[in-house]
N, CA, C and O of each residue as an XYZ file, in Angstrom:
708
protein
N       0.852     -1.178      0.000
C       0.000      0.000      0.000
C       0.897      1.240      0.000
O       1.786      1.409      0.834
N       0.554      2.262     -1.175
C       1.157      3.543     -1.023
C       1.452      3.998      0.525
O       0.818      3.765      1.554
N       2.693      4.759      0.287
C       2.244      5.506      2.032
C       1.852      6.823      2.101
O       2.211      7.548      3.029
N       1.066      7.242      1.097
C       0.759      8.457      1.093
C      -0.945      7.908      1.312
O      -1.747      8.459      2.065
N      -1.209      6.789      0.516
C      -2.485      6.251      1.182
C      -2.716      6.139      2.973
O      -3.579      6.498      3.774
N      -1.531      5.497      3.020
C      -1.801      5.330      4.582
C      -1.275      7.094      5.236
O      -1.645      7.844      6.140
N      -0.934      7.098      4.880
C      -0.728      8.490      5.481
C      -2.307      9.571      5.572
O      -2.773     10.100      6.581
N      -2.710      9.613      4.498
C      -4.350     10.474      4.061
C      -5.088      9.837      5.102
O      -5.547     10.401      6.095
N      -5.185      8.492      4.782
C      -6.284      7.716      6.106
C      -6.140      7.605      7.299
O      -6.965      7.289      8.157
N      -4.669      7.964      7.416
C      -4.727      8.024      9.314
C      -5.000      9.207      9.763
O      -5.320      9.322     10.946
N      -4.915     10.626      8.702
C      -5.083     11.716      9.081
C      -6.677     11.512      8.445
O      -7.443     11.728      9.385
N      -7.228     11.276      7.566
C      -8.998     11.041      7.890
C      -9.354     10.387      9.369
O      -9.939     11.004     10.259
N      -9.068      9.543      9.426
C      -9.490      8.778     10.782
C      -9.498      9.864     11.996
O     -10.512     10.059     12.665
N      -8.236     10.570     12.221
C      -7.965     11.301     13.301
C      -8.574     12.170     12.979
O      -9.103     12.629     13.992
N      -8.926     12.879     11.887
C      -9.979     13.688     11.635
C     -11.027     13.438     12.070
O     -11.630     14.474     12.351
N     -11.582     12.539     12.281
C     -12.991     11.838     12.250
C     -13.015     11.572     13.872
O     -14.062     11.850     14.457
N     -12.032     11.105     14.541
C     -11.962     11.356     15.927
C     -11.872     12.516     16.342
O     -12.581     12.409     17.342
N     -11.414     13.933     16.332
C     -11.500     14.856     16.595
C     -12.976     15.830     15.940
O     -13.364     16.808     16.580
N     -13.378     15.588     15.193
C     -15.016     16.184     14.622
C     -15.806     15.571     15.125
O     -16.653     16.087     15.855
N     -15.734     13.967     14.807
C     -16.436     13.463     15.247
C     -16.959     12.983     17.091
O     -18.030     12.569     17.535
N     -15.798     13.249     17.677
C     -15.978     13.176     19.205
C     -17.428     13.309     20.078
O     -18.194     12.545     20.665
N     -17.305     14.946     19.757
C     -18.209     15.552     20.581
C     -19.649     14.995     20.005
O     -20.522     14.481     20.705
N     -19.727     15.255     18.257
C     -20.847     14.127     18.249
C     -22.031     12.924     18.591
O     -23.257     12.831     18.543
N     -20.671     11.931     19.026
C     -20.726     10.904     19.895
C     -20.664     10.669     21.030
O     -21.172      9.634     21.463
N     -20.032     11.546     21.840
C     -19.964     11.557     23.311
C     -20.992     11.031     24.168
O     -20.886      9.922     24.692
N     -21.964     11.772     24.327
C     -23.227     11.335     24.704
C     -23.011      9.698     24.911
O     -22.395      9.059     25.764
N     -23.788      9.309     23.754
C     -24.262      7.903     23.116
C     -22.913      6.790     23.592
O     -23.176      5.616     23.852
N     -21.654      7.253     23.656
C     -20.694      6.317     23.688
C     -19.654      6.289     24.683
O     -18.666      5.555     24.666
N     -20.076      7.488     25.897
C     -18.766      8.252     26.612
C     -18.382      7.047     27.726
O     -19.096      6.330     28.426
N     -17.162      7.139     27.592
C     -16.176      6.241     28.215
C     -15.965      6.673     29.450
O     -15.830      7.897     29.466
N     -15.848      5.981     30.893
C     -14.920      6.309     31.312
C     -13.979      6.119     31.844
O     -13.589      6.389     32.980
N     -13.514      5.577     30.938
C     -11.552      5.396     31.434
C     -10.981      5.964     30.642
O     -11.415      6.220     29.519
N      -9.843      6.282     31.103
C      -8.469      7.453     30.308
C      -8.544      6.773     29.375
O      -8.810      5.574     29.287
N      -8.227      7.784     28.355
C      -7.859      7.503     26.768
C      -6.575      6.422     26.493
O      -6.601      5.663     25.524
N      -5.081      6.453     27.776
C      -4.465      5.629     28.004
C      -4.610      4.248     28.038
O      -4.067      3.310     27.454
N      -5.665      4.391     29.045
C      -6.012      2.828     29.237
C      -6.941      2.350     28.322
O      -7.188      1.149     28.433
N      -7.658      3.101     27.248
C      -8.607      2.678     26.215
C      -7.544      2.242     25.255
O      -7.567      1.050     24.947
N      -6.298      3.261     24.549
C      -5.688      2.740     23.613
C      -4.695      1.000     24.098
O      -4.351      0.132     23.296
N      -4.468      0.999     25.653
C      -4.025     -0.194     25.501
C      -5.446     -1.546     25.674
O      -5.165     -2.709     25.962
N      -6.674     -1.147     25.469
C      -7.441     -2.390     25.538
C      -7.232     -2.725     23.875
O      -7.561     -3.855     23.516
N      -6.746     -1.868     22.945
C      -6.337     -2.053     21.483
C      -5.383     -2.583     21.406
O      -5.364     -3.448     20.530
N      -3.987     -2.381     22.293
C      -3.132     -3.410     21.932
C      -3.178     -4.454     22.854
O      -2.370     -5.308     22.492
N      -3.717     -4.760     23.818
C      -4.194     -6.263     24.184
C      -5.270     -7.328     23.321
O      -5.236     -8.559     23.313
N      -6.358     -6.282     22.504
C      -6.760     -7.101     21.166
C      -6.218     -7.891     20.024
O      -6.634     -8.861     19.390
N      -5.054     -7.081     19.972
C      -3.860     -7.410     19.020
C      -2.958     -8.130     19.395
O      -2.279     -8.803     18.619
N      -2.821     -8.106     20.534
C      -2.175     -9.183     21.107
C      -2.651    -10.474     21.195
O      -1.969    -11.441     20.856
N      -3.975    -10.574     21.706
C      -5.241    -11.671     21.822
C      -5.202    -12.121     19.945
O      -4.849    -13.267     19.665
N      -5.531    -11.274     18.951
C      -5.106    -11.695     17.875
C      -4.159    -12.215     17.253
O      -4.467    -12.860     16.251
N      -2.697    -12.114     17.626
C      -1.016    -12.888     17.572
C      -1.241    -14.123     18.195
O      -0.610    -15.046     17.680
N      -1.948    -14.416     19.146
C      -2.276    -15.534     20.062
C      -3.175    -16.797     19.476
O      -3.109    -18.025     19.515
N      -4.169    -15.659     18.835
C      -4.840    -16.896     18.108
C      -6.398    -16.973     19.321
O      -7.278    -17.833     19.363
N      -6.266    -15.996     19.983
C      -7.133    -16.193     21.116
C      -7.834    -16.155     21.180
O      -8.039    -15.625     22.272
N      -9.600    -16.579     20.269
C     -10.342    -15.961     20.341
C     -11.944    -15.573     21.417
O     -12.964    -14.945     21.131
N     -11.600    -16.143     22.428
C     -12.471    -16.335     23.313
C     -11.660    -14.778     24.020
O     -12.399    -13.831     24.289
N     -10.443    -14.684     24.215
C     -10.261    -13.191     24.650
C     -10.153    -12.026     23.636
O     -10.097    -10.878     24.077
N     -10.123    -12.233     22.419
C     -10.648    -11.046     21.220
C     -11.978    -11.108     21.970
O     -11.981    -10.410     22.984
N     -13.209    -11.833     21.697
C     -14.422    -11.951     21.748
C     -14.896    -10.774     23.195
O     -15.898    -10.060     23.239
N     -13.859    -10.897     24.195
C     -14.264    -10.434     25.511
C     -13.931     -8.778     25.740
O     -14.063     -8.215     26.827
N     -13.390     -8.003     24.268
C     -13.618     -6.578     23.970
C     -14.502     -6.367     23.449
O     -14.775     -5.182     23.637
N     -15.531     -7.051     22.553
C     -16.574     -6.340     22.479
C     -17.794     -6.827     23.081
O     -18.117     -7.939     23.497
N     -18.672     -5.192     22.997
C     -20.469     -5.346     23.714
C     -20.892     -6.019     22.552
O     -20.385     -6.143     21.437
N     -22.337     -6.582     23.260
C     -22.781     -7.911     22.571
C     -23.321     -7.665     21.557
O     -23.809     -8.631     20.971
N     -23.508     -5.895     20.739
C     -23.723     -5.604     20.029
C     -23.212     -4.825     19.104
O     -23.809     -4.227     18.209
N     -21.912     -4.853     19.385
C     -20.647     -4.502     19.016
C     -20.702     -4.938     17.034
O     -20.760     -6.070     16.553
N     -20.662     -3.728     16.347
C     -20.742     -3.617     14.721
C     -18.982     -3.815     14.665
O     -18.305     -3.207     15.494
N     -18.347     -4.667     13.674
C     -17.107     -4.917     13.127
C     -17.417     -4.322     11.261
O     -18.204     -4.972     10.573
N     -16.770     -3.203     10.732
C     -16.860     -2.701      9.488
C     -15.480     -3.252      8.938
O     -14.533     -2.807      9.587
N     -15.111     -4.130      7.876
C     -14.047     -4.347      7.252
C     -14.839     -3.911      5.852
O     -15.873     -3.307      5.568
N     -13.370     -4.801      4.899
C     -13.796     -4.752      3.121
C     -14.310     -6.107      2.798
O     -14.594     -6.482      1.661
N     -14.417     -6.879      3.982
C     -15.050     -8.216      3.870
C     -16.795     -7.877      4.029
O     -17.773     -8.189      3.350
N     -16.664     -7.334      4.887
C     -18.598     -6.706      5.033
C     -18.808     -6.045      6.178
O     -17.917     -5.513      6.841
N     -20.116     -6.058      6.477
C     -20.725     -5.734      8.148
C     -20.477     -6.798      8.434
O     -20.382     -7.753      7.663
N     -20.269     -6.786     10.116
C     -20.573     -7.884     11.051
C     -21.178     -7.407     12.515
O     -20.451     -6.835     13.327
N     -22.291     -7.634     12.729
C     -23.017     -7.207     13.750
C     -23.315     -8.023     14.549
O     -24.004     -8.953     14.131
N     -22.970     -8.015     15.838
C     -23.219     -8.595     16.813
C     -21.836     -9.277     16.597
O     -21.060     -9.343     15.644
N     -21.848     -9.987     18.483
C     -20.800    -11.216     18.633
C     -20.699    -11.904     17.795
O     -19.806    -11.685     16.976
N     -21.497    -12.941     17.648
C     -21.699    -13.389     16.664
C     -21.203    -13.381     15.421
O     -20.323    -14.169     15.075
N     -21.551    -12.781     14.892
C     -20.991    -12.166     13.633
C     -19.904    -12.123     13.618
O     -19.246    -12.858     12.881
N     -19.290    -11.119     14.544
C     -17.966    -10.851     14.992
C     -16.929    -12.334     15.277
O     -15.747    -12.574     15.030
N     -17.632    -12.835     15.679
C     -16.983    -14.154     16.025
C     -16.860    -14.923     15.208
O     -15.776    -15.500     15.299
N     -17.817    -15.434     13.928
C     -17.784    -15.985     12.379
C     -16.565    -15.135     12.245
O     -15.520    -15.605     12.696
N     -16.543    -14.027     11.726
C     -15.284    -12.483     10.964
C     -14.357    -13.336     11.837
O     -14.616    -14.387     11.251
N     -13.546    -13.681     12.706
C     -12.279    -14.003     13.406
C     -12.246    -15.196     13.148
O     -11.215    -15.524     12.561
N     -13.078    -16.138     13.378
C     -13.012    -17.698     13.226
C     -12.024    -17.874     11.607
O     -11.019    -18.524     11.318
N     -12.958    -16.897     10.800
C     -12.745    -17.160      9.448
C     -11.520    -16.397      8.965
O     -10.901    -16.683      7.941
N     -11.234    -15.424      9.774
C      -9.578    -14.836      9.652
C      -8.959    -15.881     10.006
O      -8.250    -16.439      9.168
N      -9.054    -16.342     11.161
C      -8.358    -17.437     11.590
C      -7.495    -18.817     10.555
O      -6.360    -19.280     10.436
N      -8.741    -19.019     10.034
C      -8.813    -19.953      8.925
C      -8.257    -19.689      7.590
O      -7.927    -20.480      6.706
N      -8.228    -18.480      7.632
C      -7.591    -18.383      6.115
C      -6.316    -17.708      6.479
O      -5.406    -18.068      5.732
N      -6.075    -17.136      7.079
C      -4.709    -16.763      7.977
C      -4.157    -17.783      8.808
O      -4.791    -18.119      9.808
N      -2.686    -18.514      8.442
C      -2.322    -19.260      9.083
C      -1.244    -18.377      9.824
O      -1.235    -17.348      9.149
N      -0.260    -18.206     10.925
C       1.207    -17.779     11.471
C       0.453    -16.192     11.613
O       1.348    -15.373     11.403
N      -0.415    -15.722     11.796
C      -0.483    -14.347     11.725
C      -0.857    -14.016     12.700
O      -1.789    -14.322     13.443
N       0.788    -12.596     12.695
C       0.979    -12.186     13.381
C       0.573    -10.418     13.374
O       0.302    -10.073     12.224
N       0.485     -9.356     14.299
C       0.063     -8.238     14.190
C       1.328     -7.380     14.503
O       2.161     -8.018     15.147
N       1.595     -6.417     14.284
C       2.971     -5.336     15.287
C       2.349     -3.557     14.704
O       1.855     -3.008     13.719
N       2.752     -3.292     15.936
C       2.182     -1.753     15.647
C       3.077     -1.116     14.608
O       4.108     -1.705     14.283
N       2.640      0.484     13.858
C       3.312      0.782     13.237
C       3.798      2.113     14.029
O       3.618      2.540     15.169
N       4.492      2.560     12.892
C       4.796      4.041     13.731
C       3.665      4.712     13.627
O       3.973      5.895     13.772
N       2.636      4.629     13.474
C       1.438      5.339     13.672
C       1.130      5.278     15.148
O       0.812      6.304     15.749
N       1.221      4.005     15.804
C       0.877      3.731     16.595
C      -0.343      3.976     17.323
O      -1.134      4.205     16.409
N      -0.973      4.068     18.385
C      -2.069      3.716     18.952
C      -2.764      5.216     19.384
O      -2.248      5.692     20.395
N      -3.706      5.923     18.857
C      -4.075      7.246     19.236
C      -5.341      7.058     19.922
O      -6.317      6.687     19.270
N      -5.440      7.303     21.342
C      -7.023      7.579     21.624
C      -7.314      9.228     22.240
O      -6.591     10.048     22.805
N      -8.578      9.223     21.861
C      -9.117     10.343     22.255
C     -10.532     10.187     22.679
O     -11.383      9.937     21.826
N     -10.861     10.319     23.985
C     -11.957      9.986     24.393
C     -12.526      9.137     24.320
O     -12.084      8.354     25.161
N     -13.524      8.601     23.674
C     -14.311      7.274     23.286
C     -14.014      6.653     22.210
O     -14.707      5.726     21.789
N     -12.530      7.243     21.389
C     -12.532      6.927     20.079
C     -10.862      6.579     19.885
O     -10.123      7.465     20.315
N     -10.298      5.568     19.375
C      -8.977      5.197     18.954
C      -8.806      4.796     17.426
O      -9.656      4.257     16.718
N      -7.379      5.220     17.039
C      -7.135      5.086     15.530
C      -5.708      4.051     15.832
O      -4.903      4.269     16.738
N      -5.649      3.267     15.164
C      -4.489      2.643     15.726
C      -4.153      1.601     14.332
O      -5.050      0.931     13.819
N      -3.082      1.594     13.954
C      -2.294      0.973     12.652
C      -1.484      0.149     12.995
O      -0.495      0.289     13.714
N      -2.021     -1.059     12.305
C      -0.757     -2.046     12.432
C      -0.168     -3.066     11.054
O      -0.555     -2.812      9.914
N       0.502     -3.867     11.249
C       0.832     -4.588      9.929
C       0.626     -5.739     10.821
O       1.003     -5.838     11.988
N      -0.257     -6.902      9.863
C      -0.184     -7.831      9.783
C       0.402     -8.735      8.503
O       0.491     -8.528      7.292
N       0.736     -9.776      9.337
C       1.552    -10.763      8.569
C       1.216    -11.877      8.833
O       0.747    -12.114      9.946
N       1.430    -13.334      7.436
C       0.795    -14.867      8.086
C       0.673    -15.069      6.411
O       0.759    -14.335      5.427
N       0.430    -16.450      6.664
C       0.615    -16.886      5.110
C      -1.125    -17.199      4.821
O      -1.908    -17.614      5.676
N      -1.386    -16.942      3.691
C      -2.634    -17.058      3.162
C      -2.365    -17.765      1.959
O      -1.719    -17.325      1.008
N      -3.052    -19.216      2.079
C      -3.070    -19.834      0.982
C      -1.352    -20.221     -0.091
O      -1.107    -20.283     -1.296
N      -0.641    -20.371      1.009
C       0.774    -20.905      1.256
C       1.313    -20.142      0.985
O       2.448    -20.421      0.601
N       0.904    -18.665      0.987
C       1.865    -17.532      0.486
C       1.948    -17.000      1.597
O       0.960    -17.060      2.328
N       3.090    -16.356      2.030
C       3.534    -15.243      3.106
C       2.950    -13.811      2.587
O       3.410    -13.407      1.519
N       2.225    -13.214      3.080
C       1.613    -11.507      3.182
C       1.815    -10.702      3.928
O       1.906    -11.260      5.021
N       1.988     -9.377      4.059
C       2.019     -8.664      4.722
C       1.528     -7.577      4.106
O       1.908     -7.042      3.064
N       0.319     -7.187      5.109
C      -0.592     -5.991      4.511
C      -0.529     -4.489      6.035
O      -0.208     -4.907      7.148
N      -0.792     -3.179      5.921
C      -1.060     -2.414      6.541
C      -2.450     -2.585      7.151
O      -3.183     -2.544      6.164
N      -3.376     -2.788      8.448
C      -4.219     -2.314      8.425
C      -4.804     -1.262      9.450
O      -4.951     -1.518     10.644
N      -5.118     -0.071      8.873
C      -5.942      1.136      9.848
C      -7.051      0.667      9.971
O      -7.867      0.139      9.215
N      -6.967      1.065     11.650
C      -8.687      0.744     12.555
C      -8.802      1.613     13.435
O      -8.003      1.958     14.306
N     -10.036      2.046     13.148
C     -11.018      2.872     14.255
C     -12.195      2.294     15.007
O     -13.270      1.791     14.680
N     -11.302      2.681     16.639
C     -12.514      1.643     17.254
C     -13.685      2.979     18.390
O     -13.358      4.050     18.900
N     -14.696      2.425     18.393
C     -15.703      3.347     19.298
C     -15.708      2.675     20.299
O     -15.896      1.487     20.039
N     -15.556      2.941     21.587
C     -15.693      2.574     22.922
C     -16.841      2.593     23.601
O     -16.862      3.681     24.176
N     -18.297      1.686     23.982
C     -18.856      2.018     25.098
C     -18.226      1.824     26.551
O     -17.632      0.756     26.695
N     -18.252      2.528     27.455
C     -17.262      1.773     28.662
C     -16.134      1.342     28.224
O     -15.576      1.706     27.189
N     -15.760      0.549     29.002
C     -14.363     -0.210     28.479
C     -14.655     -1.417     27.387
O     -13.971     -2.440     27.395
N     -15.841     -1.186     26.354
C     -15.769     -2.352     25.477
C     -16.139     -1.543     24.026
O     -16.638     -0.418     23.996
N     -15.929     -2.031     23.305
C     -15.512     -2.041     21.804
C     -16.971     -2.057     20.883
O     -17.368     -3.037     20.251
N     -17.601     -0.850     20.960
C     -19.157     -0.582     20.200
C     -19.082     -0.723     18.611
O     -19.821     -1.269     17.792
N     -17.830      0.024     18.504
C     -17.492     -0.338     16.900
C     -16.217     -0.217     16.198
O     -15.550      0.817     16.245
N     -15.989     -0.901     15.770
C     -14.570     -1.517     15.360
C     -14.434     -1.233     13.371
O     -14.941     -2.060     12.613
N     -13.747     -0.069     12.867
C     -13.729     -0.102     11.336
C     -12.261     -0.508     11.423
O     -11.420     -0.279     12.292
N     -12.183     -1.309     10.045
C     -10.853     -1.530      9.505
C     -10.918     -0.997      8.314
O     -12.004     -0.574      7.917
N      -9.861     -0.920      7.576
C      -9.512     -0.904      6.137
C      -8.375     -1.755      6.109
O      -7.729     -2.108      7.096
N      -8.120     -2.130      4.677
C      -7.050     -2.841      4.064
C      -7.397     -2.661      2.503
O      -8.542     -2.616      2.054
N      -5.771     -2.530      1.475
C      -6.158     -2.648      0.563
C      -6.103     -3.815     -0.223
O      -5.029     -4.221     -0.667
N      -7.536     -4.583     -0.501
C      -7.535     -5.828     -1.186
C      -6.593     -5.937     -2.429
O      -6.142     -7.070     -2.595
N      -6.322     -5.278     -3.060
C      -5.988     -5.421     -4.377
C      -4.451     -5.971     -3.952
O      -3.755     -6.887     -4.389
N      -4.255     -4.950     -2.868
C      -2.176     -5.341     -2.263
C      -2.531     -6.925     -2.186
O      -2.118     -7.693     -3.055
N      -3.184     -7.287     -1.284
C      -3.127     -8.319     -0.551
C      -3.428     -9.935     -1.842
O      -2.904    -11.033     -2.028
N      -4.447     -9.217     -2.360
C      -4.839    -10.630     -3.948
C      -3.498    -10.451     -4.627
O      -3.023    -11.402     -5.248
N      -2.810     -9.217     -4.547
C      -1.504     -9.273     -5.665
C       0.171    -10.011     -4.700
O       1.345    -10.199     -5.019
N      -0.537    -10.181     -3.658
C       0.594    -11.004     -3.072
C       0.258    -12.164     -2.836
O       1.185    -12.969     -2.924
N      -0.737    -12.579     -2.563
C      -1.124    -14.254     -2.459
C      -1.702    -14.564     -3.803
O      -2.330    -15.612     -3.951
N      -1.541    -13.761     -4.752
C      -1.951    -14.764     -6.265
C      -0.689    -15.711     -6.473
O       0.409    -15.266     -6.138
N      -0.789    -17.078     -7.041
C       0.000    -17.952     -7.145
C      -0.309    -18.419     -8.609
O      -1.406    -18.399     -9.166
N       0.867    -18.833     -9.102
C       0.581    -19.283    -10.985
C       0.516    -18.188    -11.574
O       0.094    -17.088    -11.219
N       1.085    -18.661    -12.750
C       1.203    -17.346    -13.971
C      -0.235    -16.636    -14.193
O      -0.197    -15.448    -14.515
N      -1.387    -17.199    -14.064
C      -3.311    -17.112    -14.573
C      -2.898    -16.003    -13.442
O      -2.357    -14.917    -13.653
N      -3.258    -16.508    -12.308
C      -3.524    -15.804    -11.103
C      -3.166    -14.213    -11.088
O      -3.825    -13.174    -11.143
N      -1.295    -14.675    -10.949
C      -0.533    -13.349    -11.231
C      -0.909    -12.197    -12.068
O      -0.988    -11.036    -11.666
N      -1.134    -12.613    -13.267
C      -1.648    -12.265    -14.787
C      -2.867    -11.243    -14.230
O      -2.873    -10.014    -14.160
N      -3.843    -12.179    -13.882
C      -5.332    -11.503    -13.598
C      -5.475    -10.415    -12.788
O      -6.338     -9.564    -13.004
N      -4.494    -10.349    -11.621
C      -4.301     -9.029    -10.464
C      -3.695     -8.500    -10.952
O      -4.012     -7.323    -10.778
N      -2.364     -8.633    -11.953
C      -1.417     -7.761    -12.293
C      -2.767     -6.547    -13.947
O      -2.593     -5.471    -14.520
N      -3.646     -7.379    -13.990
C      -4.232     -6.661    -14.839
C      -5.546     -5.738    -14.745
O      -6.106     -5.044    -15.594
N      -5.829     -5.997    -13.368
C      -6.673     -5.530    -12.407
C      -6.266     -4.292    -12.111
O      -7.007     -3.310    -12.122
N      -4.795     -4.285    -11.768
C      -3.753     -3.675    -10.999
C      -3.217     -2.497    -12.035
O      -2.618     -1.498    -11.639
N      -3.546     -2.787    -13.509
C      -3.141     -2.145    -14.628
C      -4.422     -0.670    -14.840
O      -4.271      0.529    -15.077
N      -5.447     -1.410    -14.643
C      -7.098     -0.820    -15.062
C      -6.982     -0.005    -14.203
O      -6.720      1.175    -14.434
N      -7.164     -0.515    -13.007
C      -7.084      0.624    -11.885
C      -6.265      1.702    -11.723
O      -6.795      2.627    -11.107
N      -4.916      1.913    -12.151
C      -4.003      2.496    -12.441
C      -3.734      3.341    -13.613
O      -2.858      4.199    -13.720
N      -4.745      2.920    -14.611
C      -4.597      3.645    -15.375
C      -4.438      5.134    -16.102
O      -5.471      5.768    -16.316
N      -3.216      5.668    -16.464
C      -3.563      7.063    -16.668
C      -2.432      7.711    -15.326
O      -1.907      8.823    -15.375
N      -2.273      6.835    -14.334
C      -1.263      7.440    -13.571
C       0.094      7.780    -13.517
O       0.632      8.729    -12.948
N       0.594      6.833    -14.218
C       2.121      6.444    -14.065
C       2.558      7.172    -15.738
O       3.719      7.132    -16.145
């Protein structure tokens, strides 16, 4: 992923935590220090390196929305299918913060990391930015991003495969370079 991409989206995100705050306050206000909110994010991530998912599961409320590029996932539930099935298609994966590192502000954290793990016998490593909403000390809503296209153009395998993202990768691009 460009880093001027990741760069725009961490400053949207933090944008979106700082406008968006007071907004939300009300409906979502926390109270524990912003300190101790950004590390219930890296104990998630940690619980995620682990493979843990009965302690991922135990940050969020039971109605806790998960937004990726995979879909909605609402509720535990849901949430819990979304990890099972990371799980499963992610073998060795691991998480580490970036230099972005972990920002909270009030009820709201932006926090970047790279994950890594082999998908479909290929080794990957993708960026992903997440913004999480806090009720109390639990996890109301959780957005990620990632860019699919990085990630299909590193686990495509065979010349077809390669071919097909690398031409995906062409369309989309077009007119830039």
């Amino acid at each position: 992923m460009p880093k001027f991409y990741l760069w725009y989206h961490i400053t949207l995100v933090r944008e979106e935590i700082l406008v968006g705050d007071e907004m939300t306050e009300k409906k979502t206000a926390s109270k524990m220090p912003s300190e101790e909110i950004a590390n219930v994010v890296r104990k998630l991530n940690e619980a995620l390196s682990k493979r843990d998912i009965e302690s991922l599961m135990s940050f969020y409320e039971e109605d806790a929305t998960l937004l990726s590029p995979s879909g909605k996932f609402q509720g535990k539930d849901a949430i819990r299918r979304w990890w099972t099935w990371t799980f499963e298609t992610w073998q060795n994966l691991t998480t580490t913060e970036t230099e972005f590192g972990v920002m909270a502000l009030g009820s709201k954290v932006a926090a970047e990391h790279t994950v890594e793990g082999i998908v479909g016998g290929v080794k990957v490593s993708i960026p992903i930015p997440c913004l999480y909403e806090f009720s109390g000390d639990k996890i109301q809503l959780h957005k990620m991003s990632f860019d699919r296209l990085s990630l299909a153009k590193q686990a495509a395998k065979g010349w077809f495969s390669k071919r097909l993202v690398g031409s995906i990768e062409a369309q989309m691009e077009k007119g830039l370079h």
